[in-house]
Every structure is written in structure tokens, then in C-alpha cells.
C-alpha positions as CSV (number, residue, x, y, z in Angstrom):
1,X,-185.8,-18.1,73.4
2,X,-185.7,-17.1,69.7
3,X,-183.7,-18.9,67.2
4,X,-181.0,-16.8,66.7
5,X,-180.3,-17.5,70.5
6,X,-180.7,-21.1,70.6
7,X,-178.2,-20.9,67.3
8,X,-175.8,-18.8,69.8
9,X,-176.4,-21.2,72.7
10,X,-175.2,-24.0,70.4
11,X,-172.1,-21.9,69.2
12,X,-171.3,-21.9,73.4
13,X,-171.7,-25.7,73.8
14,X,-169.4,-26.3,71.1
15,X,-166.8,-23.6,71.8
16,X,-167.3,-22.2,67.9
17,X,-166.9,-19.3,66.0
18,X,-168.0,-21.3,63.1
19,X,-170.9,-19.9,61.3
20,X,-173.5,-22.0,62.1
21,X,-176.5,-19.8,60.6
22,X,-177.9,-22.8,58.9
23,X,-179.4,-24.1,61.4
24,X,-181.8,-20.9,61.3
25,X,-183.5,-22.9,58.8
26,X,-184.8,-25.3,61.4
27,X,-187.8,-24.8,63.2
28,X,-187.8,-23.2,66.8
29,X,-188.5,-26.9,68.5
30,X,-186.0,-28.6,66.6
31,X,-183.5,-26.0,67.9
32,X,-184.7,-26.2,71.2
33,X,-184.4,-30.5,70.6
34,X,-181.1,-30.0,69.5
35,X,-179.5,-27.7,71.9
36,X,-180.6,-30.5,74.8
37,X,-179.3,-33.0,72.8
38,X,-175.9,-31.5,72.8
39,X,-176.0,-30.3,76.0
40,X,-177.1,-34.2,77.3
41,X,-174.1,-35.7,75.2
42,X,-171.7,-32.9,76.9
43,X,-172.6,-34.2,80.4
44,X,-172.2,-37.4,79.7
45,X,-168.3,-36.9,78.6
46,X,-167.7,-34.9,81.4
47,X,-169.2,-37.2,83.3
48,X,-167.0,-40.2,82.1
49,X,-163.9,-38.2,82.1
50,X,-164.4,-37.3,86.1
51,X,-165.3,-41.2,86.8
């Protein structure tokens, strides 16, 4: 996945039409670290919220 898709990825996770183009500046892993970070911290809301 490029960067400019992980950066739109992110943008979905967070429900944002903030510019987030800054994060371009990261490298491709840290992108790809982030994204499953959010997405891991997501679950676990939703998670607590349905228990």
C-alpha cells in the first residue's frame, strides 16, 4: 500500500476530513505501524462498549 493510502486509511479510521498530509513525512513502516495501532485501539472501544 503506498503512503498516500495508508494516510487515506487513517483519515477512514478516524472519520476525518482533516488534512492529515503530514504524516507523508513518515516512513512507509511507520505508516503501516500506525494505521494498526489505531485500528487495534478502535477494536478495543468497540469492544468495551458492546461488553
Amino acid at each position: 500500500m503506498t503512503k498516500d493510502k495508508l494516510v487515506e486509511k487513517i483519515k477512514e479510521i478516524l472519520k476525518t476530513d482533516n488534512n492529515l498530509d503530514f504524516l507523508l513525512e513518515l516512513k512507509k513502516e511507520e505508516l503501516e505501524r500506525l494505521v494498526a495501532c489505531i485500528r487495534d485501539r478502535v477494536d478495543r472501544i468497540i469492544q468495551m462498549e458492546t461488553t
